[in-house]
C-alpha positions in Angstrom: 13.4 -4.5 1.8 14.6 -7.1 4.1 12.3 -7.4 6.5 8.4 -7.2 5.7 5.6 -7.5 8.1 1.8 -8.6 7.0 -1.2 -8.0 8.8 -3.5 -10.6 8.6 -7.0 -11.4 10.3 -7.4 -14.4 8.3 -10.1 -12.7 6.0 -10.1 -13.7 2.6 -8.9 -10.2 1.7 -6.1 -10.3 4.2 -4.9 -14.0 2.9 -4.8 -12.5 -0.7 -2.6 -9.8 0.3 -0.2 -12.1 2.5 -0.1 -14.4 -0.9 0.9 -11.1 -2.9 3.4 -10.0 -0.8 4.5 -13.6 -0.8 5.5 -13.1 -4.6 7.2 -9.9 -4.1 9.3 -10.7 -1.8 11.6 -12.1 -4.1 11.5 -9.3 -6.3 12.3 -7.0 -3.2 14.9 -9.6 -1.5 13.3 -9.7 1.2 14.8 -12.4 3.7 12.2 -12.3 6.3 8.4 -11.9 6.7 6.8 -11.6 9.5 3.3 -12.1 9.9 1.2 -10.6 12.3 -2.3 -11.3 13.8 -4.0 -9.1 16.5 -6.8 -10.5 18.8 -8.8 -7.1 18.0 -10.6 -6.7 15.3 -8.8 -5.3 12.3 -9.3 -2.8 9.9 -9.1 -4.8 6.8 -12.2 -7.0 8.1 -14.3 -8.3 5.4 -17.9 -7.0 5.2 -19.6 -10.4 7.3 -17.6 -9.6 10.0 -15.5 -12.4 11.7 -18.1 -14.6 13.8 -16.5 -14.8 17.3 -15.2 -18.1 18.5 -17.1 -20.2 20.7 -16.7 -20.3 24.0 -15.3 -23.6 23.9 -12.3 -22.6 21.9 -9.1 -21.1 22.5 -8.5 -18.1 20.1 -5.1 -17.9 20.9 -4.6 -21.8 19.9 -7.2 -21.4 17.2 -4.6 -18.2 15.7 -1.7 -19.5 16.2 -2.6 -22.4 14.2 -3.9 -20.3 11.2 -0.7 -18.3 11.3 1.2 -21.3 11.0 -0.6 -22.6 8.3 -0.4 -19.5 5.9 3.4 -19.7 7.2 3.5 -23.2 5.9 1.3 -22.1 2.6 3.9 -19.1 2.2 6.8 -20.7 2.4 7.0 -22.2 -0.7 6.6 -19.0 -2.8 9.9 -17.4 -0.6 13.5 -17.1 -2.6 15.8 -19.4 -1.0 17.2 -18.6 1.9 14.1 -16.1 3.1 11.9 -17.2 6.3 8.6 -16.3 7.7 8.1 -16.0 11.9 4.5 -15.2 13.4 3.6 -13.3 15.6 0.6 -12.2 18.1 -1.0 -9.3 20.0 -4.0 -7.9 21.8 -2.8 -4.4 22.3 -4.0 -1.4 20.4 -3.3 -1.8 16.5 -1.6 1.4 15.7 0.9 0.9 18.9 1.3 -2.7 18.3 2.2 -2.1 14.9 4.1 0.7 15.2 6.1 -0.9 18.1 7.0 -4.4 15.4 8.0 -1.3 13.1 10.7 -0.2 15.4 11.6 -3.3 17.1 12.1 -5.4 14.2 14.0 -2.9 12.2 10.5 -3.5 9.3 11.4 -2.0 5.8 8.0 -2.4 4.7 3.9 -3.1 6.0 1.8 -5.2 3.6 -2.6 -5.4 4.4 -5.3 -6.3 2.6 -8.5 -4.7 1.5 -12.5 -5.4 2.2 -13.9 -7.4 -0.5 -16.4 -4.7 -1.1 -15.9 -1.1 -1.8 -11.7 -1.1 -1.7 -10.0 1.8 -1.8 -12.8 3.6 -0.8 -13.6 2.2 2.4 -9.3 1.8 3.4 -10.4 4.8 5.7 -13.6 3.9 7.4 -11.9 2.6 10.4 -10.3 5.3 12.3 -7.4 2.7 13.1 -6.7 2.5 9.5 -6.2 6.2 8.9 -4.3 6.3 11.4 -1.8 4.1 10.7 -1.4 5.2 7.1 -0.3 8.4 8.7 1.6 7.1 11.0 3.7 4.5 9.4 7.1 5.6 8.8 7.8 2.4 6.3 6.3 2.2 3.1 2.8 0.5 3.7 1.2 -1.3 0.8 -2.0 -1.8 0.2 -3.3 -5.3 -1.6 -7.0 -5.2 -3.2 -8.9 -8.1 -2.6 -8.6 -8.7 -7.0 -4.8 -8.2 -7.0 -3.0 -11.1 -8.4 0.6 -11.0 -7.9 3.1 -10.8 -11.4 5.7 -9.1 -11.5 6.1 -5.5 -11.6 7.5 -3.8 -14.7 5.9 -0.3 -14.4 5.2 2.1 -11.2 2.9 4.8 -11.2 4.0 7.9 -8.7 1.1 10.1 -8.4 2.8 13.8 -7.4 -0.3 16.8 -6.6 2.3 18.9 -7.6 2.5 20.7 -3.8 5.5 21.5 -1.7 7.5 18.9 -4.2 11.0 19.8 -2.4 9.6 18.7 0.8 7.1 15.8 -0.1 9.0 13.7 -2.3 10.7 11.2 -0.9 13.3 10.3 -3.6 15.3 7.9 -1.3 12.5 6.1 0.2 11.1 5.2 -3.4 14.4 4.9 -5.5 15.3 1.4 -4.0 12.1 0.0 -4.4 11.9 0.9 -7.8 15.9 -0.4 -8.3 15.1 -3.8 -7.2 12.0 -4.2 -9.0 13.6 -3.1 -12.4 10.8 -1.3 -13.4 9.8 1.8 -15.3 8.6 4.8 -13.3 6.0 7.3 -14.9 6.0 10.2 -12.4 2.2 12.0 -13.2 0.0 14.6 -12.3 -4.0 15.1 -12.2 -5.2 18.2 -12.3 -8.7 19.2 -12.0 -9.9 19.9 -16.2 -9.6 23.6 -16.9 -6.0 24.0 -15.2 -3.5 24.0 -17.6 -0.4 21.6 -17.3 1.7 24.9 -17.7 -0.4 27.1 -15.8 1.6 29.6 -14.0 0.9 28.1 -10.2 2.3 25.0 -11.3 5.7 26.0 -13.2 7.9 26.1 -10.4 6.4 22.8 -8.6 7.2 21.0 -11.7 11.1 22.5 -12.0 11.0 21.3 -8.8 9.5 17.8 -9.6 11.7 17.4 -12.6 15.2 18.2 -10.2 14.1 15.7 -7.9 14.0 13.0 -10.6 17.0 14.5 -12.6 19.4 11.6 -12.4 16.4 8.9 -13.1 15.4 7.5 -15.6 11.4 8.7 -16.1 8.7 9.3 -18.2 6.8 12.6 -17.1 2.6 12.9 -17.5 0.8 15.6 -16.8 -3.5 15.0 -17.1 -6.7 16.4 -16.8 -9.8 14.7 -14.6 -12.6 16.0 -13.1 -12.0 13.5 -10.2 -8.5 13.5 -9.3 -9.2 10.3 -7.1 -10.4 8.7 -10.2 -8.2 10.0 -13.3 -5.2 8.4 -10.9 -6.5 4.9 -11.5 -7.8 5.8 -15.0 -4.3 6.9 -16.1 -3.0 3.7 -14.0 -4.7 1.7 -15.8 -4.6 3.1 -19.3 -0.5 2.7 -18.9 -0.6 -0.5 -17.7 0.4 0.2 -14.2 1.3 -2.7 -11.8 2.0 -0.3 -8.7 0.8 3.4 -7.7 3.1 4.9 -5.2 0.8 8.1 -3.5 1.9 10.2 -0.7 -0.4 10.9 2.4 -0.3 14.5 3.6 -2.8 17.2 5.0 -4.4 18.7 1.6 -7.0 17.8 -0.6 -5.3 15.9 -2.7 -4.4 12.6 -0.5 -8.3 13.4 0.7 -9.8 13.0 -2.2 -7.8 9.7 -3.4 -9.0 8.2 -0.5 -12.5 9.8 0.1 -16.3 7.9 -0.1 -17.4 9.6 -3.1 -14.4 7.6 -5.7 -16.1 5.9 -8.2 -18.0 2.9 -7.0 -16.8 1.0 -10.4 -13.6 2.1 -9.7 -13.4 1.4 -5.8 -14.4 -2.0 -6.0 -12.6 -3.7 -9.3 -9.1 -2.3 -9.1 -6.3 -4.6 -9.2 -3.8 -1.8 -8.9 -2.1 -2.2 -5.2 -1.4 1.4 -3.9 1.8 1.9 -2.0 1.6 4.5 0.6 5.1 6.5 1.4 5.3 8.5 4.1 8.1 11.7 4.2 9.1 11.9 7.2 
């Protein structure tokens, strides 16, 4: 994790995240954040949206000196020898992003979360969605409540589907490595299916091979809410990070969709880490 870039708009939300990922840089030596503010609006707004600036200012002057003032705030949480540059844009978010992804060799995209609502409303900009798809780096997402400590346990939620193909053992090995931390590798199932039932035997050979040289503690539970028995269990095992996995099925759809539990949605503390496999 060299290299991380944050996406800020200078919400409250957005500076909470950039102060997270702040902190775990040094747990991840990273060497070099990058922070990044686009001139559209972005999808981690806060629910007043941002006024716009008067017409006698200059929002690129105004920007460029909030970015270097979170720099300046930043700073001092960095190991030694890590830096922070800035940088600005005005082109389309997903592109822009994606193109700071490539060109600055990223190993990691940090953003925030609106004050109200949280995981819940992560997908109610389009932009969002799509850049959670997208994103070929691990992308992690900071709620507005999260307070950075260190990280001694990780969560990876597994829907127990196409395991040889969607989980991406070498994209979340290192990040659990230089945290240190314990991983509990879980599954929700809907209550009446069985933790053995025949449909799931195979997936969870599979699950158990893919892990086979780790060291991890397996769970197997029963919600009605799948969305909702993933924070539950998260939070009953004192859980500092949940690793999920977006994908087309119902699962990723439901962790992510309107109808999660409003309690739920809008205390969290958990930030989710969203790896992609591909």
């Amino acid at each position: 994790m060299k290299t991380i870039l944050i996406l800020t708009d200078f919400s409250d939300p957005s500076l909470n995240a950039a102060r997270y990922a702040a902190g775990l840089s040094s747990e991840l030596n990273t060497s070099r954040i990058i922070l990044y503010h686009s001139f559209l609006p972005l999808p981690m707004a806060t629910e007043l949206p941002v006024p716009p600036p008067l017409p006698s200012e200059d929002p690129y002057g105004r920007s460029n000196r909030q970015l270097n003032a979170l720099k300046d705030e930043l700073s001092i949480k960095l190991s030694e020898g890590a830096h922070i540059e800035t940088r600005t844009g005005e082109g389309p978010f997903v592109s822009s992003v994606m193109s700071l992804v490539r060109d600055e060799n990223i190993d990691m995209v940090v953003m925030g979360t609106s004050a109200k609502g949280t995981l819940e409303r992560i997908i109610m900009g389009s932009n969002t969605l799509e850049l959670i798809r997208k994103c070929k780096v691990p992308l992690l997402v900071i709620p507005p409540e999260a307070i950075y400590k260190p990280v001694h346990v990780v969560a990876f939620a597994s829907d127990l589907k196409d395991v040889s193909d969607k989980t991406p053992v070498l994209k979340i090995k290192p990040i659990i490595d230089l945290l240190n931390a314990r991983l509990l590798v879980f599954n929700v199932s809907e209550e009446g299916v069985g933790s053995f039932h025949t449909d799931l035997i195979k997936e969870q050979k599979e699950l158990h091979e893919r892990w086979d040289a780790e060291s991890v503690e397996y769970h197997y539970v029963n919600h009605k809410d799948i969305a909702e028995g993933i924070m539950r269990f998260a939070e009953d095992n004192n859980v500092q990070l949940v690793i999920v996995i977006p994908g087309k099925h119902e699962f990723f759809e439901s962790f992510f969709h309107r109808s999660i539990s409003k309690k739920l949605a809008y205390h969290t503390r958990i930030p989710l880490l969203i790896v992609n496999t591909e």
